[in-house]
C-alpha positions as CSV (number, residue, x, y, z in Angstrom):
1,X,151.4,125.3,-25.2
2,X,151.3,122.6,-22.2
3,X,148.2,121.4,-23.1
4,X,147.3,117.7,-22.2
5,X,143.8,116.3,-22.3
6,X,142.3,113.1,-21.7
7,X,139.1,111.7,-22.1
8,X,138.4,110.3,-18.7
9,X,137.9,113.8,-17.2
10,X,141.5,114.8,-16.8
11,X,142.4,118.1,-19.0
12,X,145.1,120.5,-18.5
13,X,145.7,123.9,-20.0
14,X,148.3,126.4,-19.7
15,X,149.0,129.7,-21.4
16,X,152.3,131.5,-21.5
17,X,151.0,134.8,-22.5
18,X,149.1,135.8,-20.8
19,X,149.8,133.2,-17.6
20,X,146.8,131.3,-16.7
21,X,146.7,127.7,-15.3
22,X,143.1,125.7,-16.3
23,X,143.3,121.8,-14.9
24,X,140.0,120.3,-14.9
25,X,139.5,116.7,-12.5
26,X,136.1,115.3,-13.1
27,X,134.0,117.3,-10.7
28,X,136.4,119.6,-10.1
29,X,137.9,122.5,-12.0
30,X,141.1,125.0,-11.1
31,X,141.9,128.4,-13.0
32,X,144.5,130.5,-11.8
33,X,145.8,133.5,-13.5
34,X,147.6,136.7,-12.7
35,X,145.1,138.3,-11.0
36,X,143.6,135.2,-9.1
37,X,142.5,131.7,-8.2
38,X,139.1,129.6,-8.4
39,X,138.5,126.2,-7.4
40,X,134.9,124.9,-8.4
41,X,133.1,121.9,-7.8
42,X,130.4,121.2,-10.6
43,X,128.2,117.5,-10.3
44,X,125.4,118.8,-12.6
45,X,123.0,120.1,-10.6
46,X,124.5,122.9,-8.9
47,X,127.9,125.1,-9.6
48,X,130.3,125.7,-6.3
49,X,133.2,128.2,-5.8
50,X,135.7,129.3,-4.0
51,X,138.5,131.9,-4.9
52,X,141.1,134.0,-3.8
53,X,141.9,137.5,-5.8
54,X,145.7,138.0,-4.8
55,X,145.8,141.0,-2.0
56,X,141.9,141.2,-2.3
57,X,139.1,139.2,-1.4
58,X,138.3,135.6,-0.7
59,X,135.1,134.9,-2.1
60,X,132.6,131.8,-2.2
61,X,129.6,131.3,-4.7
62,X,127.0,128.8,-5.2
63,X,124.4,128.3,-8.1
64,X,121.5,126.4,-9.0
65,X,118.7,127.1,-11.7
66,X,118.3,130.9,-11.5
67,X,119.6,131.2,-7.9
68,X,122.7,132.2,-6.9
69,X,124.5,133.5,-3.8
70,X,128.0,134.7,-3.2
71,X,130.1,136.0,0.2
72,X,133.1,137.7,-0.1
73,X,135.7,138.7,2.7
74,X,138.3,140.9,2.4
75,X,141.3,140.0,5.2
76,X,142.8,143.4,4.8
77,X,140.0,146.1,5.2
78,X,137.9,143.1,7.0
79,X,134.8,144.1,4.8
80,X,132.2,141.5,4.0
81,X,129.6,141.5,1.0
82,X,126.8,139.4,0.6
83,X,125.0,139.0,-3.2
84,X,122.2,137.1,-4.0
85,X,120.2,136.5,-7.4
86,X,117.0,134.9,-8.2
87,X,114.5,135.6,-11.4
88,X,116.6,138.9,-12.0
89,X,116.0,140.4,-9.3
90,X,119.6,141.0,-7.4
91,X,119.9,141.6,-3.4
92,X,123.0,143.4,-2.0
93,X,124.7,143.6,1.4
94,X,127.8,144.7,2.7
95,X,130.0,145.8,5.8
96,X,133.2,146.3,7.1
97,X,134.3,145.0,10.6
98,X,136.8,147.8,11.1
99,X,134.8,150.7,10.1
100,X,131.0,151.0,11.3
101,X,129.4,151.3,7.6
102,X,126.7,149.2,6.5
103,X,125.0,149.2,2.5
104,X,122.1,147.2,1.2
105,X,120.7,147.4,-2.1
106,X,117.6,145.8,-4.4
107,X,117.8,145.6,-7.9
108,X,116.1,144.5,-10.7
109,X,117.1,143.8,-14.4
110,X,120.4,145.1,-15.7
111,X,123.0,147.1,-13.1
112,X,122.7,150.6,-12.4
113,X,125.7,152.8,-13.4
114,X,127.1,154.7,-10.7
115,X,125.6,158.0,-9.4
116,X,128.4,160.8,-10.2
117,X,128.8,161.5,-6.1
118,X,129.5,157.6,-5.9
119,X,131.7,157.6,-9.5
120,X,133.8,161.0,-7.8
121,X,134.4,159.3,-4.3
122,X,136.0,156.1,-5.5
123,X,138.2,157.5,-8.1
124,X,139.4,160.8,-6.1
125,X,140.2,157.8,-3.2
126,X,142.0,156.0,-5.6
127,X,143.9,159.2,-7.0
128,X,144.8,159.7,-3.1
129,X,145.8,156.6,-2.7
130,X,148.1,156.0,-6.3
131,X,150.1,159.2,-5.0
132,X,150.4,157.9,-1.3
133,X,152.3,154.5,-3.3
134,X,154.0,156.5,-5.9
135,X,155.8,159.0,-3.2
136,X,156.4,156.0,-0.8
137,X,157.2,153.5,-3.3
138,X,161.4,153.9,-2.7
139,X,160.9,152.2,1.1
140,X,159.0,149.3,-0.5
141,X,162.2,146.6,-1.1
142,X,163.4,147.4,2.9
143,X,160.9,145.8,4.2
144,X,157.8,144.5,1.6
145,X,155.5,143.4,4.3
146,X,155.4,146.3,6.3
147,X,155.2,148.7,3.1
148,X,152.2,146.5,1.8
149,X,150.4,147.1,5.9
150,X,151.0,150.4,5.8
151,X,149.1,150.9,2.3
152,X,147.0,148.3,2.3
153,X,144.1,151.0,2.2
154,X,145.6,152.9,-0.5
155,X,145.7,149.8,-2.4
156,X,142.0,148.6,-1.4
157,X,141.0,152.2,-2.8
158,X,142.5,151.6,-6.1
159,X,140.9,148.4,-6.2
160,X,138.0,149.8,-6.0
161,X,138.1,152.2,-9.0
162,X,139.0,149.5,-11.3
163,X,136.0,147.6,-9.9
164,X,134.0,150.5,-11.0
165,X,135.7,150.9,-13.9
166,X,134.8,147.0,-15.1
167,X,131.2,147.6,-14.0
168,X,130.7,150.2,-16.1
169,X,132.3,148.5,-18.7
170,X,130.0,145.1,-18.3
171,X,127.3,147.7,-18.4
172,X,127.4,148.5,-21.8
173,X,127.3,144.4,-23.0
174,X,124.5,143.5,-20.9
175,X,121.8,142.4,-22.9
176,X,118.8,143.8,-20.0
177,X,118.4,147.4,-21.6
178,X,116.6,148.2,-18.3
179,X,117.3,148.8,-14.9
180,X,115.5,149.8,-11.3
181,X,117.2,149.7,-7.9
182,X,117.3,150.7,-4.3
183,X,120.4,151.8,-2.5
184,X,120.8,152.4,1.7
185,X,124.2,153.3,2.8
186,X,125.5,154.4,6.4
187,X,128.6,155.8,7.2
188,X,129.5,157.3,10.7
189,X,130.8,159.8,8.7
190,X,128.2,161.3,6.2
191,X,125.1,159.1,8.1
192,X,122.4,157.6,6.7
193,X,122.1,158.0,2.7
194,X,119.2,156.7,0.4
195,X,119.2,156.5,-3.3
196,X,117.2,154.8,-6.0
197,X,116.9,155.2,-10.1
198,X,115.8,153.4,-13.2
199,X,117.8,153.7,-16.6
200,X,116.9,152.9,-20.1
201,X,119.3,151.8,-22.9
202,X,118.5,152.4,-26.6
């Protein structure tokens, strides 16, 4: 439905169900769904993006041959990631400007699942932070704004789980059956943690 197309590099298309905008301009391509928006520039030789996950991160990628890099920023909880990938090999970096934490990771091959302490955090964050909403959810139509600033963590910890939930997910169709990587993390809180594994799918 809404779909127009034309041959000179001009192509439209629009879903209803589920909503999701594609418009393609020659060298330049837009997709916007419910969940976010990505504008990317593509001449032939390299792939560029930029996009915006509503109430999460803004993030920029770029890609050429096997290289690619991509920042995110996250206006909110002001934390910053860094990934780059070349020949496999995967380099991780990430911080938050609020909070002194700091992580770093090398990887190789296909993406390590989570370690159970990591996989027990995140969701017992998130089950802390679902309850926080649900109990407070009554004061939300008074003032929207303020509601969202006063649980914009609750909501960036929720996030988080269902990005863990869609990495392990991806996990099981990636077609590298083997894994090795090195994780640092530092928290002011629990200090200076160091973790590494390999994995083998049959």
């Amino acid at each position: 439905m809404g779909d127009k197309k034309d041959e000179g590099g001009f192509d439209i298309d629009f879903k209803v169900l589920p909503p999701e905008l594609q418009v393609k301009l020659w060298l330049l391509s837009l997709d916007a769904d419910t969940s976010k928006v990505t504008l990317a520039y593509n001449p032939g030789k390299f792939v560029m993006n930029i996009g915006y996950s509503y109430g999460g991160s803004i993030e920029s990628s770029f890609l050429v041959r096997r290289f690619s890099a991509k920042l995110g920023v996250n206006p909110s909880s002001r934390e910053v990631d860094l990934g780059l990938v070349f020949r496999g090999f995967k380099f991780s970096a990430s911080t938050s400007v609020g909070k002194p934490t700091l992580g770093l990771g090398i990887s190789y091959g296909s993406g390590l699942l989570p370690f159970p302490s990591q996989l027990g955090s995140t969701f017992t964050s998130a089950a802390g932070g679902l309850s926080n909403i649900a109990g407070d959810l009554s004061s939300a139509p008074d003032n929207p704004l303020a509601w969202y600033n006063l649980h914009s963590d609750d909501v960036e910890s929720i996030s988080k789980a269902v990005s863990l939930g869609q990495q392990i997910m991806k996990a099981g169709s990636d077609k590298n059956r083997f894994g090795v990587g090195l994780r640092l993390n530092y928290t002011s809180e629990s200090g200076l943690t160091i973790y590494g594994g390999a994995q083998l799918r049959f």
